[in-house]
N, C-alpha and C positions, 0 to 999 in steps of 0.2 A: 100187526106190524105193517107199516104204511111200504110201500114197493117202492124202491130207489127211482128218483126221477132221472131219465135217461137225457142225456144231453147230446146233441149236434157233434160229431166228430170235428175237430178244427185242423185245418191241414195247415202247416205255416207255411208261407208263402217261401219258395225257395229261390235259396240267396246266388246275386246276381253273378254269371259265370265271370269270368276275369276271360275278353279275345286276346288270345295269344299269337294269334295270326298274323300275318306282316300283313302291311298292305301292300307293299312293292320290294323284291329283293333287290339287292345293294347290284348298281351295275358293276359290267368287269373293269371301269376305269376306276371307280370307287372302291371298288379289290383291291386292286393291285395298291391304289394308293394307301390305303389304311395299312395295309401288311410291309410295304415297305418303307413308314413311318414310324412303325410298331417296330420293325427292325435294326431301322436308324435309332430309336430313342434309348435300346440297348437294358431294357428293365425285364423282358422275360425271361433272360436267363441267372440271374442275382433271385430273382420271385419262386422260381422252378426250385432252383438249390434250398434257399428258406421254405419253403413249405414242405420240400419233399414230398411230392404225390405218390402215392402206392397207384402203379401200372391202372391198375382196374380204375381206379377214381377218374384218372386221368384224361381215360379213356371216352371217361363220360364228360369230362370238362375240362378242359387243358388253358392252363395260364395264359396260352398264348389267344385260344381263342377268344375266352372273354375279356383280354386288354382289346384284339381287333375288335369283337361286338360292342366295345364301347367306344373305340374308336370312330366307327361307323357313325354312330349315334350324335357324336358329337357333330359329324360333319356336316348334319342335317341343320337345316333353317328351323326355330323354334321349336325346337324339338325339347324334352324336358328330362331330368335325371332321373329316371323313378327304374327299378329293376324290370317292370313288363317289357319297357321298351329295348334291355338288352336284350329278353327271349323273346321277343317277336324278329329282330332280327339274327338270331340263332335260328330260330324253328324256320327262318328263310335260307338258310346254306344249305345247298346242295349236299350228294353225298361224295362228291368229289372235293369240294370245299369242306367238308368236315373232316375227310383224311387230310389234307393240306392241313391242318391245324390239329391235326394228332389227337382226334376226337372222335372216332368212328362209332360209339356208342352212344350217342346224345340223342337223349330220350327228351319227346314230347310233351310227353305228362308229367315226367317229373323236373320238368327243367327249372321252373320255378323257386324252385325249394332249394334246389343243385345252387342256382345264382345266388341267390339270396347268404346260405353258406360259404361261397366261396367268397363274396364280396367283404363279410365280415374276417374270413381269413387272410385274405389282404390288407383288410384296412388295420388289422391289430399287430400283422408283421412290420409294415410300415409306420405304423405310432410308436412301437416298441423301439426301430431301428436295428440295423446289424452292419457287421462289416463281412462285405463278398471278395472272395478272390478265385479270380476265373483260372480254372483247372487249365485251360489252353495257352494262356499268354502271361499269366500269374498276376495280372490288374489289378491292384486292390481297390475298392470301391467301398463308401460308408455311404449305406444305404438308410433311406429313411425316406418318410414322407415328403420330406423338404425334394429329394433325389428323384423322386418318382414325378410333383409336377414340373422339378425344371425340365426333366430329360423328355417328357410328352408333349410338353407345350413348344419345346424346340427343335422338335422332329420333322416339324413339318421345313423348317426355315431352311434354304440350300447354306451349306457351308460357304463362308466369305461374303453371302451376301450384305450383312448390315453392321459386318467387322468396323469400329471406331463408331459407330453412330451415337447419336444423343439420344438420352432418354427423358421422358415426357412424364411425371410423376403423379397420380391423384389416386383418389378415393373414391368408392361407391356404392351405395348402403347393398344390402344384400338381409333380407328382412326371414325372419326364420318361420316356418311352418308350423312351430309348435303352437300349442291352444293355450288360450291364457283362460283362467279362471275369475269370472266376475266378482266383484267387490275388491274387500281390501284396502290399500292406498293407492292413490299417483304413485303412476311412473315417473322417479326421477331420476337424471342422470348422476353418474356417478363414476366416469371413466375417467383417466386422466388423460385425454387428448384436452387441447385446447384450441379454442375456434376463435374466430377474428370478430371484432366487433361490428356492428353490424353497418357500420360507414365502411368497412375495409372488403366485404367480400362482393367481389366481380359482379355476381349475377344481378347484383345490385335488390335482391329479399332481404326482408330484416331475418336475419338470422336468432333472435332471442326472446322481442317482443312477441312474436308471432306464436312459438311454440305451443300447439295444443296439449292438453292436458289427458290425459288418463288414466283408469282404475283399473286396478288388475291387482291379483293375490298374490303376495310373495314365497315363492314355493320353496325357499332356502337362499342360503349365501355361498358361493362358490367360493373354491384355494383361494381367489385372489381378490376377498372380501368383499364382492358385489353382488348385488341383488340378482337372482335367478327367479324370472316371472316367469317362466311356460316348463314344458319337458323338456325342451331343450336345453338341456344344463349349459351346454357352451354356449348360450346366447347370452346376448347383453345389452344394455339402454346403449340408444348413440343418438345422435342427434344427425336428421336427414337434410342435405344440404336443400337450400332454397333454391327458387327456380323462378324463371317468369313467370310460371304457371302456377305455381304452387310453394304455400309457406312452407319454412322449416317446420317439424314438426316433430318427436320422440318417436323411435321405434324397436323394436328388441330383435335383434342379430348377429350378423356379424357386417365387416366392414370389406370389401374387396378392392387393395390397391395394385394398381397399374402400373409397370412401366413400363413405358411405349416407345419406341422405335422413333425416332427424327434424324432429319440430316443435322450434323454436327459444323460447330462455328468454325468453322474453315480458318479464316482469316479475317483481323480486324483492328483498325487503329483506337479503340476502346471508346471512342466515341462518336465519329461520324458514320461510320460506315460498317458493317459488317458482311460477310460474305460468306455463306452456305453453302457445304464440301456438297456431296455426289445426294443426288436426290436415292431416299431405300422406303419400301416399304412399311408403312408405320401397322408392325406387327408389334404384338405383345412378349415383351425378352423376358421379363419380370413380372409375378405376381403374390403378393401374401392376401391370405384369408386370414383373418383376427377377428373376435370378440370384439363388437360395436366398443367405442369408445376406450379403446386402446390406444395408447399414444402413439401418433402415427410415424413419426420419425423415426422410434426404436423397430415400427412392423417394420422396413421397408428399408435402412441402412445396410444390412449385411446379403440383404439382396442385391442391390447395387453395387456393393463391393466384390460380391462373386462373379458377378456380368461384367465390369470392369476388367475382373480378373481370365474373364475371356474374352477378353478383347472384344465384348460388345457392349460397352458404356464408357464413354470418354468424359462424358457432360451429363450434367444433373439439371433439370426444368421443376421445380418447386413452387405452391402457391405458399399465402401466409399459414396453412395449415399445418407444415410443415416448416418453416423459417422461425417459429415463434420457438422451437425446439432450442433448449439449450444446447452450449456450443459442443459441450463434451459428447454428447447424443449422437448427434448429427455432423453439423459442420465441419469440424474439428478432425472425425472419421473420413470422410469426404475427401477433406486437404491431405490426412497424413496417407490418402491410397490414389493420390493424385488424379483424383476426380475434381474437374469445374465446376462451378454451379452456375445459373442462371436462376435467380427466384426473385421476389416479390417484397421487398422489403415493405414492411406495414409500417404505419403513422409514428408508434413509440417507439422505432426502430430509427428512424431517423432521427437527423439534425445530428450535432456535436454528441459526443458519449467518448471523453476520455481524449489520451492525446498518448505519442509517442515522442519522447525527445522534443523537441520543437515543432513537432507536426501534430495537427492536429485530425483526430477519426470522427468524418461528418460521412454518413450514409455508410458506413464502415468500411469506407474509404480512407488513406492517411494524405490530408489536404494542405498545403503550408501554410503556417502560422499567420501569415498576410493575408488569407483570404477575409473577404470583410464580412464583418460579422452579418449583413444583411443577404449572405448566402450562405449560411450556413443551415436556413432550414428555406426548400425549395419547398413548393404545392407542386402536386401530380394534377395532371388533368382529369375533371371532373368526367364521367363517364358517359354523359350526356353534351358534353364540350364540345362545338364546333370545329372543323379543321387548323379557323383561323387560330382560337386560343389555343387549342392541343398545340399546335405547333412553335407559338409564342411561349408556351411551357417547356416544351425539348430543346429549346434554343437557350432558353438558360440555364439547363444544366449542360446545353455544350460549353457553354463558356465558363461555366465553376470549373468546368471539369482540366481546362487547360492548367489551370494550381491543382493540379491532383499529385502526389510523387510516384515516382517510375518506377518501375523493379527494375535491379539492377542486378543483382543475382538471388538464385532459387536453393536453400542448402536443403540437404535429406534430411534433417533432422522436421523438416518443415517450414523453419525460421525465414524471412524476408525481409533484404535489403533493398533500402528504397534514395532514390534522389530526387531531389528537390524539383519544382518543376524550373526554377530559376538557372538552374547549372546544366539543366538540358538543352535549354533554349527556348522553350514553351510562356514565359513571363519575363517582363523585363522593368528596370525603375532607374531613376537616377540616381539613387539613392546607391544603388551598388552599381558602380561604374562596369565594372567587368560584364554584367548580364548586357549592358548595351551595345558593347562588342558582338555578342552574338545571339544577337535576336534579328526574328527573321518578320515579313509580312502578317505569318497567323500570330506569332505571339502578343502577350496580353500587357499591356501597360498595366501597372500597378502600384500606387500612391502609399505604401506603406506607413506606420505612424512615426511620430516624428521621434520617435527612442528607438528605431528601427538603425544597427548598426550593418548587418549583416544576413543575406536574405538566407541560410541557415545555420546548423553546425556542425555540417557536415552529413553524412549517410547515414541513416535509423536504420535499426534493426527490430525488426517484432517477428512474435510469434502468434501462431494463430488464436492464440488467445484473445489475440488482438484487434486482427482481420479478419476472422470465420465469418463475416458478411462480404467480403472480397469477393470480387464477380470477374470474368474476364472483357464485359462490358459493362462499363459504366452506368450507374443503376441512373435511371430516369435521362440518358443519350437517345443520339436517333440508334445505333448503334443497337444499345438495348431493348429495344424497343422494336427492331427487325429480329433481336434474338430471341425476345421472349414471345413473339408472336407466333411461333412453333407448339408452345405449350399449350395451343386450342385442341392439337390433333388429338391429344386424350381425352378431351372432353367428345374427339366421336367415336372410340372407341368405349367410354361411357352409354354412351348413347345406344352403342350398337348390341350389348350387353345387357338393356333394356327396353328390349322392342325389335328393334330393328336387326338382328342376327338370330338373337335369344333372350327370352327376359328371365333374369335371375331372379325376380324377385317372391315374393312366399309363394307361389305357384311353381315354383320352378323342380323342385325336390319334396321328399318326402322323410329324407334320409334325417336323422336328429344327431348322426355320430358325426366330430369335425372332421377325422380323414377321410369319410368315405363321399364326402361332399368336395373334399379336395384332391380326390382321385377321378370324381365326373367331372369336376370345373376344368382339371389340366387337360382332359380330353373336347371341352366348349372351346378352351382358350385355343387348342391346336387346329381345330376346324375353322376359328377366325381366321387365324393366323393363315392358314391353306386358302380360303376361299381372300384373304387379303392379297396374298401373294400373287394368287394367280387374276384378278384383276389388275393388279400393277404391272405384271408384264402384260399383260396384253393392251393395257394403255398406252404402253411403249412398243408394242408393234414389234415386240423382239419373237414374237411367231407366237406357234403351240406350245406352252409352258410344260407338257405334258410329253412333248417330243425328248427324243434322246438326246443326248447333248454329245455338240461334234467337237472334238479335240483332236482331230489327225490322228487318229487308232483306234482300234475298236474297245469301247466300252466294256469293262470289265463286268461280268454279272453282278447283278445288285448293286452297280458304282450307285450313288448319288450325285446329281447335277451338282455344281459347283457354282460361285458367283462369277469365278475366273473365266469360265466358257461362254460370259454373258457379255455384252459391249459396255466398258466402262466409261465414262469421264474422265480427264485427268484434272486433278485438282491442286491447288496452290502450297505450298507449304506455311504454315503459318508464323509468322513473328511477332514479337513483343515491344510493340513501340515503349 
């Protein structure tokens, strides 16, 4: 019998350690601010109650610590959502900082495991939702994932500071980490958002021709009938907007819309002129994460309307990605929760579409019946257009705009009475003797046809059925045009989201469950928001943002700054010519 031939022992190479080491512990101003952000946002104690920790667990990991260790995290410059980076800044607290957070057992070596468990405890109490009511003040509170990033993403912003501001609306891809599987079919879309053709969008990329192609295996079809390519079950095809740089092209995701902080239209005679209330910090009030190629107007309406409802959204800044939304969607919402809009009316949006009584709706505006038919569909200026022509374009829709009719009163129900531009004074003709009684310098001569008895009849009434493109500036005025020039500043809040603060994109997480990516997002968005605010003051010179705030008595423990303790502006009140 032949002797077994002995073989080489093979040691395998042993698997790479995970540092769990900080590089640098969080300074004491970066203490203090995280824990009393974490305070203000008012989610530890609704999370403490629903989990119910047994003493001992607690001890090793306390709610409140790991909302601050992700706090922390966020507030850092590119920094990324992955769990090591909560336990590298755990394994850096002190043990004085570990009792301050009701966590005196927090082990090194198992901390890992501890995060990891505790983060999926959060994430399924908040997907699930609950209603909390505080044993001390009886506050009932409906708690859920929605509640957890508005309450962290707003903890940072002082009370009063950006009360009545306008908000800034967009989208932006947010590309998911899961693995696609080669072969198969093209990725097609298959969302119902809808995107502008490709003469209509800004950046001026073709948005459709362009799109590259890709293969990838279709792993299943999710509840909501769409193709699922990677592990990421919540991801989805969307279409990535175009760029200077770079074509559109398909990606699988989700989609992260913005809404951002601007000074709000102050006051304005709807088309010369416009005038911007108190300058605020263009922080992030509003944010929804959605599955790539979700209709965007449904992610993003009842966001809008909750910030409204706190008196931080007075005005809505919309592109066509967004405006193309039917009325009942959007618009319509918008008008009956007494939100403005500012948006972007695109190409098939324009010109005549319908009429009210004797008026007629050009640009979804209600225009009088005299307007001549060779203003009924204006050109915008080309994007590439000179001063001289841009401006030869804004000059005639000043002057369509003087036959626009007036509101004349506003009913609850919604509904809008409107007058003529003839019996304001704004036009005037021979034709009806009375209008040349009282016309003034700006009013518009107007040659009416010759079966023109009477310049109306009398006051229309519509509902937003009819108006849901109604703007408070006059779509294509100079007017409009100072209004809508505010709606860049999400575009660098975009920006700063991808690169330049933090890049969200497949790099950014690891995480493949949606709440638990919209539990590290609300704490990225909170650190902009901080590291936004406090360059805004200090642009203004209003000192150390970080000083205590003097109001003639002493500061109550744990007060929060206020915007009232800050030097304001006074601002105009506005009217409705």
């Amino acid at each position: 019998m032949a002797a077994p031939v002995r073989r080489p022992n093979r040691t395998l190479p042993r698997q790479q350690r995970i540092d769990l080491q900080a590089s640098r512990a969080p300074t004491n101003r970066e203490w203090r601010d995280a824990v009393a952000d974490i305070a203000a946002s008012g989610v530890v104690g609704p999370l403490e109650r629903r989990l119910n920790l047994q003493h001992r667990t607690s001890r090793r990991l306390s709610v409140a610590g790991l909302v601050v260790a992700m706090s922390l995290v966020g507030y850092g410059a590119n920094h990324r959502a992955l769990i090591v980076q909560i336990v590298r800044l755990l394994n850096s607290f002190t043990p004085r900082r570990l009792n301050d957070l009701a966590m005196p057992d927090w082990s090194d070596a198992a901390g890992y495991d501890l995060v990891q468990r505790r983060l999926t405890q959060f994430a399924d109490a908040l997907e699930d939702g609950w209603t909390d009511i505080d044993p001390e003040t009886g506050e009932i509170v409906d708690c859920g994932i929605d509640w957890y990033v508005r309450s962290v993403q707003r903890s940072t912003i002082p009370v009063g500071l950006i009360e009545g501001a306008a908000l800034a609306v967009d989208g932006t891809d947010m590309e998911s980490c899961g693995q696609f599987h080669s072969g198969g079919t093209e990725i097609a879309y298959d969302g119902e958002a809808e995107y502008p053709n490709d003469d209509e969008t800004e950046t001026g990329g073709s948005e459709k021709a362009s799109v590259k192609k890709r293969r990838a295996k279709v792993l299943g079809i999710g509840p909501d009938g769409r193709k699922i390519y990677t592990r990421d079950a919540d991801a989805r095809a969307g279409h990535r907007t175009a760029t200077n740089t770079r074509p559109t092209k398909l990606y699988v995701g989700r989609e992260l819309h913005l809404g951002v902080a601007v000074s709000a239209l102050d006051h304005t005679d709807r088309v010369s002129y416009a005038n911007l209330g108190r300058p605020v910090p263009q922080v992030v009030v509003t944010s929804s994460l959605v599955p790539a190629g979700t209709h965007r107007a449904k992610a993003v309406v009842d966001g809008l309307i909750e910030a409204h409802q706190s008196n931080l959204c007075s005005e809505v800044l919309v592109d066509g990605g967004y405006s193309l939304s039917k009325p009942e969607y959007f618009h319509q919402r918008l008008h009956q929760a007494g939100i403005d809009q500012t948006i972007r009316i695109l190409t098939h949006q324009r010109g005549p579409h319908g009429s009210i009584g004797d008026a007629v709706l050009v640009d979804g505006q209600p225009f009088s019946g005299h307007l001549p038919t060779g203003e009924h569909q204006l050109d915008m200026p080309g994007r590439n257009a000179d001063d001289a022509t841009r401006q030869a374009c804004v000059e005639k829709f000043n002057e369509r705009a003087k036959l626009r009719y007036t509101v004349h009163t506003r009913k609850a129900d919604g509904t809008v009475r409107y007058k003529c531009p003839f019996c304001v004074g704004r036009a005037h003709s021979p034709k009806f003797p009375k209008t040349m009684k009282s016309r003034n310098k700006k009013s518009r001569l107007v040659q009416p046809g010759k079966t023109a008895k009477t310049c109306c009849n009398g006051i229309v009434t519509a509902d937003t059925d009819a108006t849901f493109l109604d703007q408070k500036a006059i779509f294509g005025t100079t007017a409009w045009w100072k209004a809508w020039g505010r709606r860049n500043i999400v575009e660098s809040a975009n920006a700063a989201f991808h690169g330049e603060y933090v890049d969200i994109g497949r790099n950014y997480t690891r995480f493949l469950k949606t709440a638990k990516i919209k539990m590290f997002l609300a704490h990225t968005i909170a650190g902009y928001n901080r590291r936004t605010i406090n360059q805004w003051l200090r642009l203004r010179e209003l000192g150390d943002p970080q000083a205590p705030a003097k109001v003639g008595r002493k500061a109550r423990k744990g007060r929060r700054r206020r915007h009232e303790d800050l030097p304001t502006a006074k601002t105009d009140t506005n009217t409705d010519p």
